[in-house]
N, C-alpha and C positions, 0 to 999 in steps of 0.2 A: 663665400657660401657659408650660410648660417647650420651648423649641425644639428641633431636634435637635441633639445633641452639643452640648448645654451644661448639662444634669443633673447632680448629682455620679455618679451611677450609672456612666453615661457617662465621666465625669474620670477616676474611678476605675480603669475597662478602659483610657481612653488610659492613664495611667502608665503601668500595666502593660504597656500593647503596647509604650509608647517605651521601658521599660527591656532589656525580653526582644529590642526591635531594636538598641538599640545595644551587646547582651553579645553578640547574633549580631553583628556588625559587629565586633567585638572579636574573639572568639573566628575569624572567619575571615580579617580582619587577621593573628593573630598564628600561626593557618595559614599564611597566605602567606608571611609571614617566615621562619618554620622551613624553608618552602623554599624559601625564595631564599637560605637562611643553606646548607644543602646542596647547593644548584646553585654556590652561590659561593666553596665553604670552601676550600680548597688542598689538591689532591692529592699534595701533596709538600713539601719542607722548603723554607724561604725560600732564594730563587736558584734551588732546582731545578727541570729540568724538569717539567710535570708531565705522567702516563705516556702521555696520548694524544698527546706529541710524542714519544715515544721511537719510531722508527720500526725500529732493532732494534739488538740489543747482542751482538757478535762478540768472542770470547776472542781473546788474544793465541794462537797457535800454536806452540807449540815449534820452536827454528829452530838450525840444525848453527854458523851463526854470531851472536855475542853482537851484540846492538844493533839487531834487526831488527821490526819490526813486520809480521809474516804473518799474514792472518786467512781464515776460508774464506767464503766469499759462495755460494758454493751452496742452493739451496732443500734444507729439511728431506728433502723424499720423493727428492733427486736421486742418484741411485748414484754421480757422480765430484765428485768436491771442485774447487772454485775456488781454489784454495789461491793467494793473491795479496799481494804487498807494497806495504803502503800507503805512498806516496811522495810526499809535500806539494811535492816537488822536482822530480816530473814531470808536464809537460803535460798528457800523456794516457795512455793506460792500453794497456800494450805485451805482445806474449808472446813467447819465441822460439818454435819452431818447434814443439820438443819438448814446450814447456809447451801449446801450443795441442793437441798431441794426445792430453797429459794430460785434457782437456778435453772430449775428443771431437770435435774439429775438424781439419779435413784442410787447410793449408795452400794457399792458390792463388797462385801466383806473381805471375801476374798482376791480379789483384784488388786496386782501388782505395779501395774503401769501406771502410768497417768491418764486425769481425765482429760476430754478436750473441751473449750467452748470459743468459738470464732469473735472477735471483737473486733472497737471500730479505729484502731492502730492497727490493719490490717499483717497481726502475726497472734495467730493462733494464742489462749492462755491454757497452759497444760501444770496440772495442781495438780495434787491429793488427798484425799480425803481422811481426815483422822477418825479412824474407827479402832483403833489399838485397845479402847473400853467401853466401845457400846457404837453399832450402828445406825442408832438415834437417838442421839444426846450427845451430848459436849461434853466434856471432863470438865470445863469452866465454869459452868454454868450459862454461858452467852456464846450466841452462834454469832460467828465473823469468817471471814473469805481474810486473808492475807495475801497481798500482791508482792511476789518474794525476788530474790536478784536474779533466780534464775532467766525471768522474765523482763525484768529491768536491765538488765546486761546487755541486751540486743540496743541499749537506746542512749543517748547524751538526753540523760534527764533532769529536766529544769522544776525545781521546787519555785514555784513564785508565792512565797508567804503574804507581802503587803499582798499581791492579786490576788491571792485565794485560787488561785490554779495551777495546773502541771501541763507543761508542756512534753514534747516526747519528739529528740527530734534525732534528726538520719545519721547514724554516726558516719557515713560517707560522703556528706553532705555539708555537714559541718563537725565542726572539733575544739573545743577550750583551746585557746591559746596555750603558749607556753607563760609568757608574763602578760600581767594584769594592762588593761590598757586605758584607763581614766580612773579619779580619785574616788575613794571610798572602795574599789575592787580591789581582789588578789589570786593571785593563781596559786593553790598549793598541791603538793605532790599526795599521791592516793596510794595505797595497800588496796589489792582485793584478793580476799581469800573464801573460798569456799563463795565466793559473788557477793560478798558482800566489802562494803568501801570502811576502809579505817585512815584517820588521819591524825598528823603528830599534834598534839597543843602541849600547850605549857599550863599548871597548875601550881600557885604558888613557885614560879618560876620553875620547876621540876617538869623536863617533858615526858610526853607520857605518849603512845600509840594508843588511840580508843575508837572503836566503832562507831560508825556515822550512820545513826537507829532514829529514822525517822518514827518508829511504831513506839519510843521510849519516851511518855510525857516531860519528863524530867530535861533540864538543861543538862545535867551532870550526875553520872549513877558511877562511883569510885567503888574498887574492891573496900576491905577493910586494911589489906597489905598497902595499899595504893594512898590510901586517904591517911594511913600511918606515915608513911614516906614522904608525904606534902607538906606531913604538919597539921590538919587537920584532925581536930578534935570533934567528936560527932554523940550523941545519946537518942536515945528511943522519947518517940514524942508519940503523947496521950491520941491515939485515936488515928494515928498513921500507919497507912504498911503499902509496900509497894510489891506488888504479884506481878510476876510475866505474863504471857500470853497464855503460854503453857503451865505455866506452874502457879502454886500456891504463893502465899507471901514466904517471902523469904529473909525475914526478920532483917528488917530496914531499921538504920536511924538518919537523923541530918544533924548536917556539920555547914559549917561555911567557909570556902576557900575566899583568901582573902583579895586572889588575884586568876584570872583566867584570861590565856591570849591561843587565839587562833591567826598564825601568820602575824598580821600587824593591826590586828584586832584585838583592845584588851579590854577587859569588866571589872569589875571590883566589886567585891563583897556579893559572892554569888553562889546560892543555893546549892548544897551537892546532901545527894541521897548518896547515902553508906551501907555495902551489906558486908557486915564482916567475916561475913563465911563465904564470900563472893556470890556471882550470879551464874553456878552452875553453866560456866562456859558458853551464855549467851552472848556476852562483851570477846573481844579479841583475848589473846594471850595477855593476861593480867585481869580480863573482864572487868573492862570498864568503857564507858558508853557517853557518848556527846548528844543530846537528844532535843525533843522538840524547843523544847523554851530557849535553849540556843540558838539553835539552827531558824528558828522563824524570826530572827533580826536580819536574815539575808534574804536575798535572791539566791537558789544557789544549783549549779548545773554541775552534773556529775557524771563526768566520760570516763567512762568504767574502760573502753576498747583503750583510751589511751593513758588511763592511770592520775588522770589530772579532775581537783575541783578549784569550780569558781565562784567565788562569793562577789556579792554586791551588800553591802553594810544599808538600810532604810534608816537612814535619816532621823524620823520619827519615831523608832524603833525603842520601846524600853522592857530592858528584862525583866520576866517574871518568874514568878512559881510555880507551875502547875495552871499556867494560864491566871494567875490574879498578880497585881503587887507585892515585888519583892517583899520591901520595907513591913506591908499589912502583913505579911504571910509570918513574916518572923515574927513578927509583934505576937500574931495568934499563937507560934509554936514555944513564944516565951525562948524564942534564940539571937533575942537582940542584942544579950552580953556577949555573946560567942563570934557576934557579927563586928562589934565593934572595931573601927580600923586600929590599928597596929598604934604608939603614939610615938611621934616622931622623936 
């Protein structure tokens, strides 16, 4: 007497059932794969962002002077433009008087707080208005909006120089690596103090802590202590002066360091503004400043939450003055003997 399920008849539909279960088991296995293979693939090229961190990407702005990074922050639907300089060199994000009514804001003398205006980076920009000498007018003489770290601190902010844009992306979303990950990159360690980023270089092999001041034309703004200690010799040239934002000129000369390395980036025979009275503690402790005509040879992304920048070196890239030719720039300040390399 045959018992249950042990007949061949019976053996025969088990096979069956166990093969037809473990090709379902198979086939929904290698479902699930496929989607975990597309929930997981990379939205982007290795190192990039991928675009749900990009939280928005602002064109350079054409600007009356060379070396300037203005972008608009305004939301799409908004009738008046934020039209604002981004300044990794300032605290907090400032407007004069004129700019704020640019803006549609009516200045209050008295008013302690900050102001607000909604933009299209979906976090609020809250400024100040300088009215410390007159609630309409500039102590500059030019009205500007300054986009300051207070503001940039919330973001992994990507300077893209060759692109001519700024990216702004999620610091929870993405983050600088710790090491560089393909050639011409590097990952270097960051200072932020008071929100703003400073980073080590080397100046005639001397390293030096200096402000990473996007709002500073200049490649290189050395104290006069600073520019002593390197070895650079520096003089007042006819018809030059370098003023802050805030201040008056503050009797500048130029000198030429013979050597400059950021990481494992190095330049030669490269521009540096001198004030030998220093810059009234707009640069870090020592006040001195790594600025545009450097900084726009990279790509360069800057995660303030985690204390790290990263550069990408362009290629094409050749340093300049104040936005013209090295070489010409000297020629015109008559600092070509000063330039001259070292001889072997």
């Amino acid at each position: 007497m045959q018992t249950s399920g042990t007949g061949p008849h019976h053996r025969r539909l088990g096979s069956r059932g166990t093969r037809f279960s473990a090709l379902s088991r198979l086939l929904v296995f290698l479902v699930a794969l496929a989607g975990d293979v597309r929930a997981e693939a990379p939205a982007a090229e290795p190192g990039e962002p991928d675009p749900q961190a990009v939280v928005g990407v602002l064109p350079f702005l054409e600007a009356e002077e060379a070396n300037r990074v203005y972008i608009d922050l305004a939301k799409p639907d908004h009738s008046r433009r934020i039209r604002v300089l981004l300044d990794t060199g300032a605290s907090m994000s400032v407007f004069t008087p004129g700019a704020a009514r640019e803006i549609g804001i009516r200045p209050r003398r008295l008013k302690q707080d900050p102001y607000r205006r909604g933009t299209s980076l979906g976090r609020d920009l809250r400024f100040y208005i300088d009215t410390s000498t007159s609630d309409t007018a500039s102590k500059t003489g030019w009205d500007y909006g300054l986009l300051g770290g207070s503001f940039l601190e919330h973001f992994v902010v990507e300077l893209d120089f060759p692109g001519r844009r700024v990216r702004f992306l999620d610091p929870d979303r993405y983050r600088v690596p710790e090491s560089a990950g393909g050639d011409g990159e590097a990952v270097l360690p960051i200072r932020v103090e008071t929100s703003r980023p400073g980073l080590e270089i080397l100046v005639n092999e001397k390293p030096y802590t200096v402000l990473v001041d996007t709002g500073a034309p200049p490649g290189v703004m050395l104290s006069g202590e600073m520019a002593a200690a390197a070895g650079i010799s520096s003089k007042p040239v006819e018809g030059f002066t370098m003023g802050g934002v805030h201040l008056a000129d503050m009797g500048t000369e130029v000198g030429v360091a013979s050597s400059l390395r950021l990481g494992p980036f190095e330049f030669e025979r490269v521009p540096v503004v001198v004030s030998p009275n220093g810059w009234f503690n707009q640069g870090y402790p020592g006040d001195s400043i790594i600025g545009y005509d450097v900084l726009s040879q990279f790509t360069v992304r800057i995660d303030y939450p985690r204390r790290r920048i990263w550069l990408r070196r362009d290629p094409d890239a050749r340093m300049t003055f104040l936005g013209e030719d090295v070489a010409e720039s000297l020629e015109k300040m008559k600092l070509l003997d000063v330039a001259a390399p070292p001889e072997p």
